[in-house]
PAVEXDREN-892759 format. One line per field, with one value per residue: residue number from 1; residue in three letters; x, y, z of N, C-alpha, C in turn. Coordinates in nm, 2 decimals. Example, Ala and Ser with C-alpha at 12.3 -4.5 7.8 and 13.67 -1.06 7.14 Angstrom:
<pts>
titor [1 2]
vonu [Ala Ser]
nX [1.32 1.28]
nY [-0.57 -0.22]
nZ [0.78 0.71]
caX [1.23 1.37]
caY [-0.45 -0.11]
caZ [0.78 0.71]
cX [1.32 1.29]
cY [-0.33 0.00]
cZ [0.78 0.79]
</pts>
This chain:
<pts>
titor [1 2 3 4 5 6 7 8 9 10 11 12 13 14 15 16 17 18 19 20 21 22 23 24 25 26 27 28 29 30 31 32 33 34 35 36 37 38 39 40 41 42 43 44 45 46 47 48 49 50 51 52 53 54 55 56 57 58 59 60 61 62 63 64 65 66 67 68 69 70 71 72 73 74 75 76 77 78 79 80 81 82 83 84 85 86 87 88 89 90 91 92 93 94 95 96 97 98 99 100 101 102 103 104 105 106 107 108 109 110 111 112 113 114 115 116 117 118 119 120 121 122 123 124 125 126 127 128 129 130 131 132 133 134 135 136 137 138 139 140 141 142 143 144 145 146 147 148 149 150 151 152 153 154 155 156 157 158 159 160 161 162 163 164 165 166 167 168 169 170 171 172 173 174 175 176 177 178 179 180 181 182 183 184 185 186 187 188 189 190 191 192 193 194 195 196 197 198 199 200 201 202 203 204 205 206 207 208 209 210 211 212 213 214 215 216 217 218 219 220 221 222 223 224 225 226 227 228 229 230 231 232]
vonu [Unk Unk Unk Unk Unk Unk Unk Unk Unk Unk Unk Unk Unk Unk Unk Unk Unk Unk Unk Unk Unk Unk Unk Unk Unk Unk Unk Unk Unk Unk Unk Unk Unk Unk Unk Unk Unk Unk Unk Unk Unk Unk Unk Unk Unk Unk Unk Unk Unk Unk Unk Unk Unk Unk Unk Unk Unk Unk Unk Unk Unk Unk Unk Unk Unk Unk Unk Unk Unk Unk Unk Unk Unk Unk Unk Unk Unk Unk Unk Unk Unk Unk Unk Unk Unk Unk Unk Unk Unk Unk Unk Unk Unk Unk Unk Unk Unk Unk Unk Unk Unk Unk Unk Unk Unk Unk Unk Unk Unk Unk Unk Unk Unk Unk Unk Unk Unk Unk Unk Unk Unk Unk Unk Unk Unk Unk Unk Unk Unk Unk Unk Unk Unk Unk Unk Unk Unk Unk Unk Unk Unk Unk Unk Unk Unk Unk Unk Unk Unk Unk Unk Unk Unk Unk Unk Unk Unk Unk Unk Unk Unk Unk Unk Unk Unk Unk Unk Unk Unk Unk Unk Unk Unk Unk Unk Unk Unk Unk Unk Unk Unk Unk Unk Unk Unk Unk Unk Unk Unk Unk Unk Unk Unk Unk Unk Unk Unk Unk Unk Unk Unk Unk Unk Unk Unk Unk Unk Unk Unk Unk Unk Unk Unk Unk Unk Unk Unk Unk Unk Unk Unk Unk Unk Unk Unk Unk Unk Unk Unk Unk Unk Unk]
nX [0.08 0.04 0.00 -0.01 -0.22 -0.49 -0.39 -0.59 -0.95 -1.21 -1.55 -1.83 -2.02 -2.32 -2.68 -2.76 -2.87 -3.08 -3.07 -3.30 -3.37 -3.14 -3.13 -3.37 -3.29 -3.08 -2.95 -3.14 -3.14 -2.94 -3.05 -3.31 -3.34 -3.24 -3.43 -3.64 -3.58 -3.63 -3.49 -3.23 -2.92 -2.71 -2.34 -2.08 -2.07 -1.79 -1.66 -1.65 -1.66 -1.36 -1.10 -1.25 -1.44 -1.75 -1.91 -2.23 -2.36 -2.21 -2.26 -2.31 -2.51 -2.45 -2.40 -2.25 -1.89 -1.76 -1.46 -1.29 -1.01 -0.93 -0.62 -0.43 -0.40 -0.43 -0.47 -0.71 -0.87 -0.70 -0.79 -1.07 -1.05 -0.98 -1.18 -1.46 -1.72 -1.86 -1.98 -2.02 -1.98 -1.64 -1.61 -1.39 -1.30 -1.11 -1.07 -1.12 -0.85 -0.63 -0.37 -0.23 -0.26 -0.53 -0.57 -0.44 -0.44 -0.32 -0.44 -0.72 -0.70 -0.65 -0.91 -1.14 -1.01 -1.13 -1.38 -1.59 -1.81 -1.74 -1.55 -1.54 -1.44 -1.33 -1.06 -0.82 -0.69 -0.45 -0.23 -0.34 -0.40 -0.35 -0.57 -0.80 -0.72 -0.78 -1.03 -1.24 -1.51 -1.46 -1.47 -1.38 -1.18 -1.01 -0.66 -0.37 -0.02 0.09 0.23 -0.04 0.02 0.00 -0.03 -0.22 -0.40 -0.73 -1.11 -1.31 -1.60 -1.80 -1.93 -1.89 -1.81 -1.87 -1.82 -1.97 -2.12 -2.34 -2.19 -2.27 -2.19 -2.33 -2.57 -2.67 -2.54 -2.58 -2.45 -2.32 -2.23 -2.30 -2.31 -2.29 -2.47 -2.64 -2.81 -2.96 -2.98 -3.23 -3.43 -3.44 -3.65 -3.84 -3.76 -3.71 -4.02 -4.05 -3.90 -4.06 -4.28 -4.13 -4.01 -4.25 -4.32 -4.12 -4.11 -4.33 -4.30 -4.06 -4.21 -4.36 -4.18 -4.06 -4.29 -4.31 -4.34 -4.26 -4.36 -4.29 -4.41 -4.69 -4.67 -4.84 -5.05 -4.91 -4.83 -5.08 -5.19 -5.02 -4.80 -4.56 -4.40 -4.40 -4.20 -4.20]
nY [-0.12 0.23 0.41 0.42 0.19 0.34 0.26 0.29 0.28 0.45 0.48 0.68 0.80 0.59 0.57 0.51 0.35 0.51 0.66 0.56 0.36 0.20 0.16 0.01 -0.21 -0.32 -0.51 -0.76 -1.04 -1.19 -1.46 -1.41 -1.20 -1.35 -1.52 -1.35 -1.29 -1.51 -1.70 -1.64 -1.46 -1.45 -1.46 -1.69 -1.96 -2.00 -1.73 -1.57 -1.47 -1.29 -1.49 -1.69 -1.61 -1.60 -1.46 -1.38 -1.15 -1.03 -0.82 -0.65 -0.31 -0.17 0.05 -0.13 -0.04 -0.07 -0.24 -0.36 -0.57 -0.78 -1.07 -1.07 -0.81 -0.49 -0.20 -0.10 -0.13 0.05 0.32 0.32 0.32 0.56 0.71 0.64 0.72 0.75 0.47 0.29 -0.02 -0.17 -0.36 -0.59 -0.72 -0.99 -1.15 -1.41 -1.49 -1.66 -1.66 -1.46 -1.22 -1.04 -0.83 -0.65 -0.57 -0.30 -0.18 -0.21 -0.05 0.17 0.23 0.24 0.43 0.61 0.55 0.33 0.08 -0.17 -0.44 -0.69 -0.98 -1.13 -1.32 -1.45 -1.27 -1.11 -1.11 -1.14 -1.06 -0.83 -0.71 -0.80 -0.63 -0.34 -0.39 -0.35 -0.51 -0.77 -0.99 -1.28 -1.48 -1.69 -1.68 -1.59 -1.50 -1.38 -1.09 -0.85 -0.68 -0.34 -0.25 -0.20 -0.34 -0.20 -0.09 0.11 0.14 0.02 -0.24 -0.59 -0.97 -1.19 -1.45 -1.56 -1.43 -1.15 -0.79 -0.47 -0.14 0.03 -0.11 -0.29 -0.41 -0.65 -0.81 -1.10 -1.34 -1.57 -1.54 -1.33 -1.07 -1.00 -0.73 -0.58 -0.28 -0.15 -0.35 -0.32 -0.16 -0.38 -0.59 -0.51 -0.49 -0.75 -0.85 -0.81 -0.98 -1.21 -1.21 -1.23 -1.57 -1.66 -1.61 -1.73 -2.01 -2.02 -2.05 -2.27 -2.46 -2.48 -2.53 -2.78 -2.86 -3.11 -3.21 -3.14 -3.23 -3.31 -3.60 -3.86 -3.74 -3.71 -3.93 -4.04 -3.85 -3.97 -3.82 -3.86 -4.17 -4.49 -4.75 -5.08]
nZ [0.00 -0.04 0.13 0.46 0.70 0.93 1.28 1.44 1.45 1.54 1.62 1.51 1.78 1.90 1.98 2.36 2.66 2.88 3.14 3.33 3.24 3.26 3.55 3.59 3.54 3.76 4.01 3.88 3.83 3.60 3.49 3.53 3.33 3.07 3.05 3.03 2.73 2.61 2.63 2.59 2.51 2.75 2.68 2.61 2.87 2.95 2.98 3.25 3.60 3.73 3.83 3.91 4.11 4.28 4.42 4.55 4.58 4.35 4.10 3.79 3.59 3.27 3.06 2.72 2.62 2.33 2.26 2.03 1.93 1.82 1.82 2.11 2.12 2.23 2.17 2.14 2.34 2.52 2.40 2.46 2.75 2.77 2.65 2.80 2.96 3.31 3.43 3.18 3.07 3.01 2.66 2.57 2.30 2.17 2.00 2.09 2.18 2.35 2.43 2.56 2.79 2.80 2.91 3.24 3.58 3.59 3.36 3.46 3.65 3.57 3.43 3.64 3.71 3.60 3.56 3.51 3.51 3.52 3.40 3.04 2.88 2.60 2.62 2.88 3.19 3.39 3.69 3.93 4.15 4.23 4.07 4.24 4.41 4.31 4.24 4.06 3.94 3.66 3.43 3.21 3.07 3.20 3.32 3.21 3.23 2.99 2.79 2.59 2.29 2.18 1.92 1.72 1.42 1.56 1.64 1.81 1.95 1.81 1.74 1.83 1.80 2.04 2.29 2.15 2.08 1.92 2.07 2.04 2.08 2.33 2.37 2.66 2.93 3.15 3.45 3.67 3.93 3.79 3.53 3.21 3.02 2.75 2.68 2.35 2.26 2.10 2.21 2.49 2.68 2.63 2.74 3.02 3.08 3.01 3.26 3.46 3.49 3.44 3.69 3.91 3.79 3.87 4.17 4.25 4.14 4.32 4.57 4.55 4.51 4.84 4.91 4.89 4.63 4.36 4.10 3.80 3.55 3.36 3.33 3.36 3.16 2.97 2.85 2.85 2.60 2.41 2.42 2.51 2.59 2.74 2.79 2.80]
caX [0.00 0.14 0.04 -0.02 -0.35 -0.51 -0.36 -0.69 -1.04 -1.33 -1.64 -1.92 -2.13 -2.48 -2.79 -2.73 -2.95 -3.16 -3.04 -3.39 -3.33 -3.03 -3.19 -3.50 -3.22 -3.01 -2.98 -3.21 -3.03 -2.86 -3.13 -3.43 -3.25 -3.23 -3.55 -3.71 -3.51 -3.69 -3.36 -3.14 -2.85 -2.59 -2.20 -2.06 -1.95 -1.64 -1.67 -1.66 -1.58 -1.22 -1.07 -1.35 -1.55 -1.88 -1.98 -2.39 -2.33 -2.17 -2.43 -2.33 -2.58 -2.41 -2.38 -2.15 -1.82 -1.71 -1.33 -1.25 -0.87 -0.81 -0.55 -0.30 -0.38 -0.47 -0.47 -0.82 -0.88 -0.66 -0.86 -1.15 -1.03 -0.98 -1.30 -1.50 -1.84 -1.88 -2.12 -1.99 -1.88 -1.59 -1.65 -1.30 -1.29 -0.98 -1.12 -1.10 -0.74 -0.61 -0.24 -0.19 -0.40 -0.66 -0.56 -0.40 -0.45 -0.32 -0.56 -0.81 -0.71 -0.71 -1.08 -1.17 -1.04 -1.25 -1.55 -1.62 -1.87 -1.70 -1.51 -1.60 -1.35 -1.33 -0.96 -0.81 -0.64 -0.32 -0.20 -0.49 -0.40 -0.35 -0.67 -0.89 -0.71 -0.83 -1.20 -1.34 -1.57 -1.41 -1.55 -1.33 -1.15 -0.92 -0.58 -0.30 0.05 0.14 0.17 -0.06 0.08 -0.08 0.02 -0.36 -0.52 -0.83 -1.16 -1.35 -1.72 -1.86 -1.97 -1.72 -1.89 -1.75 -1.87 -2.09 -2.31 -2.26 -2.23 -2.30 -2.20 -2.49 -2.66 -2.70 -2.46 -2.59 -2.34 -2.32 -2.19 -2.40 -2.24 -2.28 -2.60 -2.59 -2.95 -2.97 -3.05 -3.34 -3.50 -3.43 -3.78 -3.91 -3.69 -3.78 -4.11 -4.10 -3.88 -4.13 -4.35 -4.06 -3.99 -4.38 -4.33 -4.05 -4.19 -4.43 -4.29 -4.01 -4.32 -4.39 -4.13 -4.01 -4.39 -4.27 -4.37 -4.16 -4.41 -4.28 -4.46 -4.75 -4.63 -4.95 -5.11 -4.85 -4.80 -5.25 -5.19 -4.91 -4.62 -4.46 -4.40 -4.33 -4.17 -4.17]
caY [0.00 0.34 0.47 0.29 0.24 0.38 0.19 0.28 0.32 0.51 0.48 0.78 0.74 0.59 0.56 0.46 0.32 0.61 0.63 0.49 0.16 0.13 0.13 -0.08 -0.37 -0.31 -0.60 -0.77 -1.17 -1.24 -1.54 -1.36 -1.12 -1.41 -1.56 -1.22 -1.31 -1.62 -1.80 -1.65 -1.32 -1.47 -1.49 -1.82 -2.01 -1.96 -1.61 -1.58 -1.33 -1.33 -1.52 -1.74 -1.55 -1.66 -1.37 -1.34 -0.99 -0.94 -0.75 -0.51 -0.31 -0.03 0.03 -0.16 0.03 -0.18 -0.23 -0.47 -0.50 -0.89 -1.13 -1.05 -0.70 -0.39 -0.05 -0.03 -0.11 0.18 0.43 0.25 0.41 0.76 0.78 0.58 0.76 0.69 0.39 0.20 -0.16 -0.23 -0.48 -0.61 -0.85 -1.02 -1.30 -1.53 -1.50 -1.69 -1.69 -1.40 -1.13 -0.90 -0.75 -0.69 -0.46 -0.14 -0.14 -0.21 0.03 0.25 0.17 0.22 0.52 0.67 0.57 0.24 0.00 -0.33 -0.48 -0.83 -1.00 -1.32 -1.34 -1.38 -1.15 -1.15 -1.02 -1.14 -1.01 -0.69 -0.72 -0.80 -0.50 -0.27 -0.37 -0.37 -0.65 -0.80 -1.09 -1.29 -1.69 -1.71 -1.62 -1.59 -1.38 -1.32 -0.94 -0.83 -0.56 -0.22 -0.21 -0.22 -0.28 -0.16 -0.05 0.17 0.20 -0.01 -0.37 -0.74 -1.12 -1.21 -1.53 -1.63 -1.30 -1.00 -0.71 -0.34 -0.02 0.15 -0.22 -0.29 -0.52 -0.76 -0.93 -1.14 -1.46 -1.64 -1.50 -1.17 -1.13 -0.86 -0.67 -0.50 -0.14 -0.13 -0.46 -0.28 -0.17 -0.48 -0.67 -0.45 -0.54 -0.88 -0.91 -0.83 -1.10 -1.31 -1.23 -1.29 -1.64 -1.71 -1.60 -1.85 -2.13 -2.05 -2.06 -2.42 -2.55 -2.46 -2.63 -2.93 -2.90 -3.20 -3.27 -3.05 -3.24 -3.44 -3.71 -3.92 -3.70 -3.72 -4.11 -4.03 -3.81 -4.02 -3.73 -3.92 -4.33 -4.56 -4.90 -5.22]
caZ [0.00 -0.06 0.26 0.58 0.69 1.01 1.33 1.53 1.39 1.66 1.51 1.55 1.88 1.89 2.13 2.43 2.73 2.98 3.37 3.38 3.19 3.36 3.71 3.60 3.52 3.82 4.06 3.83 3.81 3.45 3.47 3.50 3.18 2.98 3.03 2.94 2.64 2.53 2.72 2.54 2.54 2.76 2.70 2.66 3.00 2.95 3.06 3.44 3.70 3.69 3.93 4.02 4.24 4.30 4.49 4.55 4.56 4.25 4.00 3.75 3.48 3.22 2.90 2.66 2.54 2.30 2.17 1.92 1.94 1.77 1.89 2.12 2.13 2.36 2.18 2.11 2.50 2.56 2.38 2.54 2.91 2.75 2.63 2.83 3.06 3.43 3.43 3.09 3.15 2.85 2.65 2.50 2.19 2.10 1.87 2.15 2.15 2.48 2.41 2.64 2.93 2.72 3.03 3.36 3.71 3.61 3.29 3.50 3.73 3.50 3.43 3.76 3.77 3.50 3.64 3.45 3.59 3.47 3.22 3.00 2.76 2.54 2.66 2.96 3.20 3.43 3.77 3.98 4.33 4.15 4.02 4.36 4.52 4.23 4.30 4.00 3.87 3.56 3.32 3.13 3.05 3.31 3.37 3.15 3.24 2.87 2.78 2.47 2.25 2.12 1.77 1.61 1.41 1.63 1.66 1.91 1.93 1.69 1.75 1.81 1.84 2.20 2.32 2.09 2.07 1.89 2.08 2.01 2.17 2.32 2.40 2.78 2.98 3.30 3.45 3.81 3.97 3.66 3.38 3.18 2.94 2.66 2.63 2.26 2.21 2.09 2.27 2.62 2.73 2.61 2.85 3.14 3.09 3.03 3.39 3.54 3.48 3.49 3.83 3.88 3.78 3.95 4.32 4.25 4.17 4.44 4.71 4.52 4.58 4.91 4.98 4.84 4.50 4.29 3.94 3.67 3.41 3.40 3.28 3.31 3.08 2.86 2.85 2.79 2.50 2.32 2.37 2.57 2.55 2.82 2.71 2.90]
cX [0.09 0.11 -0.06 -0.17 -0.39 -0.51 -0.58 -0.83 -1.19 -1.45 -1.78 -2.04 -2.26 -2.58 -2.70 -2.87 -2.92 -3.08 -3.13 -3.37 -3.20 -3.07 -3.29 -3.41 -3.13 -3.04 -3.10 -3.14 -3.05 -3.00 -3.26 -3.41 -3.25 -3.34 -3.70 -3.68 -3.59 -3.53 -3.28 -3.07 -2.73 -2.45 -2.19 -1.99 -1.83 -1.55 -1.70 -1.65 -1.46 -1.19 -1.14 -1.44 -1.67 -1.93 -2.15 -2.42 -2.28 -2.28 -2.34 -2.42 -2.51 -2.41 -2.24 -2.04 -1.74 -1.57 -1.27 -1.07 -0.83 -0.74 -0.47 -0.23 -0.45 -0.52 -0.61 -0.90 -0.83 -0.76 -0.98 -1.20 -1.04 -1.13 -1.45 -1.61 -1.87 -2.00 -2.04 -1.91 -1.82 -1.58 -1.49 -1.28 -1.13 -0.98 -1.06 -0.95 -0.73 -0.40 -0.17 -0.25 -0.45 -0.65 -0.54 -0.42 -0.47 -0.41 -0.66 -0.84 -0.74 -0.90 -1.17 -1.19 -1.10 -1.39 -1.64 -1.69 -1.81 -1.63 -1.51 -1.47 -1.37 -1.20 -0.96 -0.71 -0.53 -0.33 -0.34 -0.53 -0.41 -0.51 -0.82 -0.86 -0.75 -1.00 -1.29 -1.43 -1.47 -1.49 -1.46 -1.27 -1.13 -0.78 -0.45 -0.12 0.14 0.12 0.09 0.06 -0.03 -0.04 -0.11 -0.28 -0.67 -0.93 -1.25 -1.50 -1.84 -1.89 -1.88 -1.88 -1.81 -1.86 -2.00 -2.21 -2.24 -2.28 -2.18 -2.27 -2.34 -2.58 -2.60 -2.67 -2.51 -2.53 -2.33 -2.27 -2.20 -2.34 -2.25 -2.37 -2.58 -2.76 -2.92 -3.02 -3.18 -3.45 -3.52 -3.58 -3.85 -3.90 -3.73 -3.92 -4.18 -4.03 -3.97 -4.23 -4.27 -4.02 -4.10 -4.35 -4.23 -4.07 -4.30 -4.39 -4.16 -4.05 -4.36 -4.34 -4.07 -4.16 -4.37 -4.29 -4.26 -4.25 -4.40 -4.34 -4.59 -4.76 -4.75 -5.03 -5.02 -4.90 -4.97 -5.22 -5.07 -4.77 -4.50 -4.47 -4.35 -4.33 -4.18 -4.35]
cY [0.13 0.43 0.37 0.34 0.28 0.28 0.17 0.33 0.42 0.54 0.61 0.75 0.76 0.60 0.51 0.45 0.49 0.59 0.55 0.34 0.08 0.08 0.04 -0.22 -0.37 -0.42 -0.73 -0.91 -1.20 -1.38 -1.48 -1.25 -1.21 -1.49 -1.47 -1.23 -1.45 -1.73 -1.79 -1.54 -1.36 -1.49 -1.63 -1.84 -1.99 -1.85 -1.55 -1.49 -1.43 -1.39 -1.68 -1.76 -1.60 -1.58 -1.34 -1.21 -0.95 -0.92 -0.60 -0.45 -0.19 -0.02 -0.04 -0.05 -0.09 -0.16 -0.39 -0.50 -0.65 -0.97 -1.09 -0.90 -0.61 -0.27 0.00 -0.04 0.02 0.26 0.41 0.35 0.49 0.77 0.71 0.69 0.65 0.60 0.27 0.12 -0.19 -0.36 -0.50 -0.75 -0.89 -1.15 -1.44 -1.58 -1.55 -1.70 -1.59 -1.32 -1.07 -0.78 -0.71 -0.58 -0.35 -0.13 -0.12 -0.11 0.15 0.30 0.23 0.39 0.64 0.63 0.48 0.15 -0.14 -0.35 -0.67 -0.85 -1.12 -1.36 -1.32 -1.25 -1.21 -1.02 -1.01 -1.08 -0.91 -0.65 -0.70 -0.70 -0.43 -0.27 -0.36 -0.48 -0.65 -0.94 -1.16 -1.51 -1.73 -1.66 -1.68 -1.46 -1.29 -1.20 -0.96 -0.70 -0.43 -0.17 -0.20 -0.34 -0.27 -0.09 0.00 0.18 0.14 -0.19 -0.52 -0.84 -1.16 -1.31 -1.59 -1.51 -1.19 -0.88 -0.55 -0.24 0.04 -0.01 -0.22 -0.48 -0.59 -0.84 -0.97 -1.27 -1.59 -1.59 -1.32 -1.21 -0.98 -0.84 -0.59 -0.40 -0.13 -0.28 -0.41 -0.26 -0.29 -0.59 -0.62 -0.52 -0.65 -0.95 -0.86 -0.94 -1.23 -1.30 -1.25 -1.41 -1.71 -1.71 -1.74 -1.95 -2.16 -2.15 -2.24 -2.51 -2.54 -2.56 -2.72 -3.04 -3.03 -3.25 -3.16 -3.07 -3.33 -3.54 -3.85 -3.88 -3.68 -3.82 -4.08 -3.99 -3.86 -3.90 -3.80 -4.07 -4.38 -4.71 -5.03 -5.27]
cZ [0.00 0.08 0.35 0.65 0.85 1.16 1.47 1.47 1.52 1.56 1.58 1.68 1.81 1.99 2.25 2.57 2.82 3.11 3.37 3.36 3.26 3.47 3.69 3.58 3.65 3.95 4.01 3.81 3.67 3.43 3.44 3.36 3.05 2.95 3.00 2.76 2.54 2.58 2.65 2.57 2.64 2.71 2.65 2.75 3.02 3.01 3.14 3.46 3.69 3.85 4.03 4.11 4.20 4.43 4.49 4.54 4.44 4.11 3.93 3.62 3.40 3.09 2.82 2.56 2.46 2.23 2.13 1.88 1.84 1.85 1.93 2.14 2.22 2.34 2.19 2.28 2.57 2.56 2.42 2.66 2.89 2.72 2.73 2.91 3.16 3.36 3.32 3.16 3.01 2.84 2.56 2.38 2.16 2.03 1.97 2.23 2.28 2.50 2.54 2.70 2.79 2.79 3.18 3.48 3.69 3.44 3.35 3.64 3.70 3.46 3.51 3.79 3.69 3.53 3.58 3.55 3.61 3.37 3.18 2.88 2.73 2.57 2.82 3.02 3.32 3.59 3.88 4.12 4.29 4.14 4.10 4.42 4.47 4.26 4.18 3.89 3.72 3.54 3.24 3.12 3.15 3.33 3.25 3.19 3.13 2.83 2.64 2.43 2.18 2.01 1.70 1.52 1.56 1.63 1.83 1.88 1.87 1.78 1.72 1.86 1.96 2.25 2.26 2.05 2.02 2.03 2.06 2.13 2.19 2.35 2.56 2.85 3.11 3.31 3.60 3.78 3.83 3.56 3.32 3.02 2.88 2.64 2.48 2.27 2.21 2.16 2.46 2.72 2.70 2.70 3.00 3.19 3.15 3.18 3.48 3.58 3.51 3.64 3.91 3.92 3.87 4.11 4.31 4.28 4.31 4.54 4.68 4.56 4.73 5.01 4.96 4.72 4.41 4.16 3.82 3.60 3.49 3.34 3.24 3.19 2.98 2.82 2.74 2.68 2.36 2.29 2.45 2.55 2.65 2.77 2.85 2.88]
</pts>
């Protein structure tokens, strides 16, 4: 090429979630989020709190900043931090890359101290003691101590596939003990909505079983209606 092409791309901001919608998802369990969903919008497993934690307490809801960085790489996480609004939880793509961190402490410290809710990666991250004394939720494989580098290519702003799910800047992040569930843009109020009902349904059947409910199905009336078949 006769000249060299642009190491970092930032793409024009879009919508983004209300204070309100934020708060109507907040403390709201990743389960009940995805079953608003038709059971779907989660991460793949793979992508934990870092470290392991299994904190019952841990809950965060913000908007997705998304940086698309590739294998191996960092820069577009950089420009991530700089531009980042209190509240956003970064979302870092690195095409899965596991070879080495997506990210370690003082990024995250960094993060932290911009006023970032969280950060989610399809890689993992490094420096874990670091990490817990920093304090801020993170998301990611597991632990790796290999540096990336910040050569781009990179995008800022614009939308990466991370765990199985696209997601979009300006779409709306829940993330706890349970995994980390991507709400879309424009599907947000619809989700609201429907947790409510879902959380509805779930008081219920709690109270069911805690009486000693045990027949999910009714299996006789299956067997009756031929959807089910019992042999012998």
């Amino acid at each position: 090429m006769i000249e060299e092409p642009p190491i970092l791309t930032i793409a024009r901001p879009g919508p983004r979630p209300t204070p309100a919608q934020i708060e109507a998802l907040r403390g709201v369990p990743t389960g009940f989020v995805c079953d608003a969903m038709a059971g779907q919008g989660a991460l793949d497993g793979s992508i934990a709190p870092v470290g392991g934690t299994r904190d019952p307490a841990l809950h965060v809801v913000g908007p997705a900043l998304v940086a698309d960085n590739g294998p191996a790489e960092i820069l577009a996480t950089l420009a991530a931090i700089e531009r980042a609004r209190p509240g956003d939880v970064i979302v870092a793509a690195v095409a899965g890359w596991q070879g080495c961190a997506a990210a370690g402490d003082q990024a995250l410290g960094m993060m932290k101290n911009a006023g970032t809710a969280g950060f989610v990666t399809d890689g993992p991250m490094r420096d874990l003691a670091g990490i817990r004394a920093v304090g801020l939720p993170a998301w990611c494989t597991g632990l790796n101590p290999n540096s990336p580098h910040a050569n781009g290519p990179g995008r800022l702003g614009g939308a990466a596939v991370i765990g199985g799910v696209t997601v979009a800047t300006g779409d709306l992040i829940v993330a706890d003990c349970d995994g980390v569930v991507v709400v879309p843009h424009d599907r947000i109020d619809a989700v609201i909505a429907a947790v409510a009902r879902v959380r509805e349904l779930e008081e219920e059947l709690e109270a069911r079983v805690k009486a000693g409910f045990c027949t999910p199905l009714d299996l006789a009336g299956m067997i009756a209606s031929g959807r089910a078949v019992e042999e012998g």
